[in-house]
C-alpha positions as a Markdown table, in Angstrom:
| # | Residue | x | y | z |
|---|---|---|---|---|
| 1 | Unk | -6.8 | 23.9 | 51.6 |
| 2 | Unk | -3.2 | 23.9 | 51.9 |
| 3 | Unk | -2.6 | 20.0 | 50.1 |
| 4 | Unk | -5.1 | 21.4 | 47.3 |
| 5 | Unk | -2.5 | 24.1 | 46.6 |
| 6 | Unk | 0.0 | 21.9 | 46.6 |
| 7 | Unk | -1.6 | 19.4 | 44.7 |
| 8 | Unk | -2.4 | 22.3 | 41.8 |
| 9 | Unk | 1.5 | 23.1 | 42.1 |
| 10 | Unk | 2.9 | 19.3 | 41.6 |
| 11 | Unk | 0.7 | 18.3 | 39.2 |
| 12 | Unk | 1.5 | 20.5 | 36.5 |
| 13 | Unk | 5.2 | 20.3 | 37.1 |
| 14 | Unk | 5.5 | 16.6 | 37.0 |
| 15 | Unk | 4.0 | 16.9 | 33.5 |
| 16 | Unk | 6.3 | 19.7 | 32.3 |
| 17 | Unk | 9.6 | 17.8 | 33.6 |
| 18 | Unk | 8.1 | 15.0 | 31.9 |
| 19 | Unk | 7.7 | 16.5 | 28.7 |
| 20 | Unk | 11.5 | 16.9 | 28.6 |
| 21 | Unk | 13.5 | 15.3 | 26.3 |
| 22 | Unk | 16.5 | 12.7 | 27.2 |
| 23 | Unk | 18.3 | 12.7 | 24.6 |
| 24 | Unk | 21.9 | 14.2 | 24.2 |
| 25 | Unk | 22.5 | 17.2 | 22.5 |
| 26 | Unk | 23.2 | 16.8 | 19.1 |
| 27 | Unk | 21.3 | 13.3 | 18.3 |
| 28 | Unk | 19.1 | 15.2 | 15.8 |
| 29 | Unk | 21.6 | 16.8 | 13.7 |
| 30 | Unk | 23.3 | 13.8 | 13.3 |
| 31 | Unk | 20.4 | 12.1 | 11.8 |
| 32 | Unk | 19.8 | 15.0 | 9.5 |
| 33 | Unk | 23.2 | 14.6 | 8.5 |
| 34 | Unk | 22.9 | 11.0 | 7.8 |
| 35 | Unk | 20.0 | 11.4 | 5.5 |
| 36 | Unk | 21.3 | 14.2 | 3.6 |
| 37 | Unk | 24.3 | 12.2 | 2.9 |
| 38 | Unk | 21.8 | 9.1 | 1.9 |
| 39 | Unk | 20.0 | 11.6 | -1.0 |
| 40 | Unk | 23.4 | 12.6 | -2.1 |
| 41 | Unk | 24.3 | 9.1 | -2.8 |
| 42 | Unk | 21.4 | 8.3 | -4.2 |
| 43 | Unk | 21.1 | 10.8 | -7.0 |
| 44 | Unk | 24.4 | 9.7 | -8.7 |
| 45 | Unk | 23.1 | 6.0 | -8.9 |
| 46 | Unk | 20.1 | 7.6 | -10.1 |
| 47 | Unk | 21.2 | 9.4 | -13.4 |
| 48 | Unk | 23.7 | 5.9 | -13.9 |
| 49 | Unk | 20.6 | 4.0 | -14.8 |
| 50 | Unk | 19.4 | 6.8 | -17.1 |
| 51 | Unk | 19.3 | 5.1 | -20.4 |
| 52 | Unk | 21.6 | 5.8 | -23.5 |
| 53 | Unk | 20.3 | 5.2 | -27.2 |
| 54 | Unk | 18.3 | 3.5 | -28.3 |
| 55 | Unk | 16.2 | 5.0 | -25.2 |
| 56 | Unk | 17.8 | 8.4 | -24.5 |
| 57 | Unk | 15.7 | 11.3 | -23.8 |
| 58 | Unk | 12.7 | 8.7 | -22.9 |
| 59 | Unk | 11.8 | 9.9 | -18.9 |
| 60 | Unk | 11.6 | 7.2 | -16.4 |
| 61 | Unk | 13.1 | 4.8 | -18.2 |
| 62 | Unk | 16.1 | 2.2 | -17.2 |
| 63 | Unk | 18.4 | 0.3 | -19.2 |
| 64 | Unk | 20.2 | -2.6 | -17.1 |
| 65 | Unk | 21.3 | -6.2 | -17.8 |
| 66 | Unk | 18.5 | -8.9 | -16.2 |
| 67 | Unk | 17.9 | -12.5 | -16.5 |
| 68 | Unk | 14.7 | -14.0 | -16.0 |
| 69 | Unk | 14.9 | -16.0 | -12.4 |
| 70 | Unk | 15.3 | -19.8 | -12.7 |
| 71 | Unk | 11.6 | -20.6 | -11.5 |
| 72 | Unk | 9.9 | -18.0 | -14.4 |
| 73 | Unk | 7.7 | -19.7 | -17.3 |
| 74 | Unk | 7.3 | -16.2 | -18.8 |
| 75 | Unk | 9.0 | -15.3 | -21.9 |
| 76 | Unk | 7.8 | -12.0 | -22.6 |
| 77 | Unk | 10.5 | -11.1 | -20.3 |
| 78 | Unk | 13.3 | -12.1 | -22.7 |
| 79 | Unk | 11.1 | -11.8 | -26.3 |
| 80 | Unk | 9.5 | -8.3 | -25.4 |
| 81 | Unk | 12.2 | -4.6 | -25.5 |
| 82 | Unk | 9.9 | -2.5 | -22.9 |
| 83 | Unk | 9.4 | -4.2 | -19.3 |
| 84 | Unk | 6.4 | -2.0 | -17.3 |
| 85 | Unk | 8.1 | -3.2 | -14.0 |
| 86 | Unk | 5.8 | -2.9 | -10.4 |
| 87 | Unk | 8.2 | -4.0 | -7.6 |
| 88 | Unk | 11.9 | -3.7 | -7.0 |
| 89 | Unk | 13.4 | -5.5 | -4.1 |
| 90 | Unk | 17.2 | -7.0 | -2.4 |
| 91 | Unk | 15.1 | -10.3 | -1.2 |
| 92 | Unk | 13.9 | -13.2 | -4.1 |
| 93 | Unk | 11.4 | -13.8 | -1.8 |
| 94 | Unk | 9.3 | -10.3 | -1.8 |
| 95 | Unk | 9.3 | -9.9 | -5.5 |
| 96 | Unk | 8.1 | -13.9 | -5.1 |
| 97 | Unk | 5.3 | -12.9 | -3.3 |
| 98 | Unk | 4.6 | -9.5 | -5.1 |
| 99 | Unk | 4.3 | -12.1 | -8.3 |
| 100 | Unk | 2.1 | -14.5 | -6.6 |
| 101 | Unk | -0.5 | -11.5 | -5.7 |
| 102 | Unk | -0.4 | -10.0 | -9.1 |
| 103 | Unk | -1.0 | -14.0 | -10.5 |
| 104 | Unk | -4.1 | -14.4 | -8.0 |
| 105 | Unk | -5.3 | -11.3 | -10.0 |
| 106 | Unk | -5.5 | -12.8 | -13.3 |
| 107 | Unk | -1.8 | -10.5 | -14.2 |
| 108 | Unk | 0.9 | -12.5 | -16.0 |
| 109 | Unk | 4.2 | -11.0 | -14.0 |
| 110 | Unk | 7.6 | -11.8 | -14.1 |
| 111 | Unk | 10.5 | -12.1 | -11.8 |
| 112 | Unk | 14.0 | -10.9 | -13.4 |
| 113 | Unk | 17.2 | -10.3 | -11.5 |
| 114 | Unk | 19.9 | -7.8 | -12.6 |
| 115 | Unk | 23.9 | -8.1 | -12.0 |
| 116 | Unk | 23.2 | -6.0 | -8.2 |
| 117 | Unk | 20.9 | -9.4 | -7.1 |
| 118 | Unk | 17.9 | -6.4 | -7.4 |
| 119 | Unk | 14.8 | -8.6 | -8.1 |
| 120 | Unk | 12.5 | -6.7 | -10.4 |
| 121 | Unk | 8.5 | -7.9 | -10.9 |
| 122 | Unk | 7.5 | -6.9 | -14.1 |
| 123 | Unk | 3.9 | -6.6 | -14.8 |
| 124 | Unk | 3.8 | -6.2 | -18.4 |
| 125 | Unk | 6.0 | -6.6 | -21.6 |
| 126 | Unk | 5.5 | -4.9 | -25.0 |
| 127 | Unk | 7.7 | -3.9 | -28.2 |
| 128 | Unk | 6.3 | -0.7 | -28.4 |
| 129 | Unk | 7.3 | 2.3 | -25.9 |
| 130 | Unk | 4.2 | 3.9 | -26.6 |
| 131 | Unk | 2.0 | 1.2 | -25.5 |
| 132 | Unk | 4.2 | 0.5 | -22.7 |
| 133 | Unk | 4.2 | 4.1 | -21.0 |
| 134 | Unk | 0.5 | 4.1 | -21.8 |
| 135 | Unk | 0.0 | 1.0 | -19.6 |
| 136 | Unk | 2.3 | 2.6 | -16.9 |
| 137 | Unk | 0.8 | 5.4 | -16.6 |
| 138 | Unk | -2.5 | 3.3 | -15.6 |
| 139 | Unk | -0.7 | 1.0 | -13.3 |
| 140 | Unk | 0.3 | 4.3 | -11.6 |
| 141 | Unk | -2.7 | 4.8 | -9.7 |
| 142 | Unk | -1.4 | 1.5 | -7.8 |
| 143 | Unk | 2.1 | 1.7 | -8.0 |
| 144 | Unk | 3.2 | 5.2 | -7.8 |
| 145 | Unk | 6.6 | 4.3 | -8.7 |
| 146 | Unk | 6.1 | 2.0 | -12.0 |
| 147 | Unk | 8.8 | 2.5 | -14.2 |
| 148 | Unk | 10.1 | 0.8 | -17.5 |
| 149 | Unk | 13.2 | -1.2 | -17.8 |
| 150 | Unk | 14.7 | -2.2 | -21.1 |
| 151 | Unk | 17.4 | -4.7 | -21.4 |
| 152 | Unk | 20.8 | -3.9 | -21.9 |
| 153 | Unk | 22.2 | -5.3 | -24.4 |
């Protein structure tokens, strides 16, 4: 009767002591910290890309130099003033392979790259900015954060 007690004694407080955490004091306010400071920086670089004239006032839009990368065969990129564009990454390689999904899916993206080496996939081209938040707003449903670019020129 007496191991039973003990038993119902150590059980228990093995699994509280266990529960404990290990880490120093501290830890989690520093990571707090880090990722308030992130937002903080982010919101400047944020209202940099808002777009002046001939786009100003138009939400979500972006106005940044881009080139077409050296493997793209599609013009619209360069011919067209309101880019609908899907993807946004640091590597060639994803917005590569972003491209090659949309392409197996009967889209006609392209790959541009701006003056930060950002690669952008756009997934649409048009003249109008009408037609091209209208077919933005659709692509939302699958990419949340579709936005328009327009070059700067």
């Amino acid at each position: 009767m007496k191991k039973l007690i003990y038993l119902a004694l150590i059980v228990p407080s093995i699994l509280v002591v266990s529960c404990k955490t290990t880490h120093p004091a501290g830890i989690y306010a520093k990571a707090q910290s880090t990722e308030q400071q992130s937002s903080v920086i982010a919101a400047p670089a944020t209202q940099a890309q808002v777009p002046s004239n001939p786009v100003s006032g138009k939400e979500n839009v972006r106005k940044e130099n881009f080139k077409p990368i050296a493997t793209e065969t599609n013009q619209d990129v360069v011919n067209k003033k309101y880019h609908v564009v899907v993807g946004s990454f640091g590597s060639q390689l994803n917005a590569q392979n972003l491209a090659a999904t949309l392409k197996k899916e009967g889209k006609n993206p392209a790959v541009v790259v701006n003056e930060n080496n950002m690669y952008r996939v756009i997934i649409a081209s048009y003249d109008d900015y009408a037609q091209a938040t209208s077919a933005k707003v659709e692509l939302q449903s699958r990419f949340a954060d579709a936005w328009l670019l327009v070059q700067n020129k």
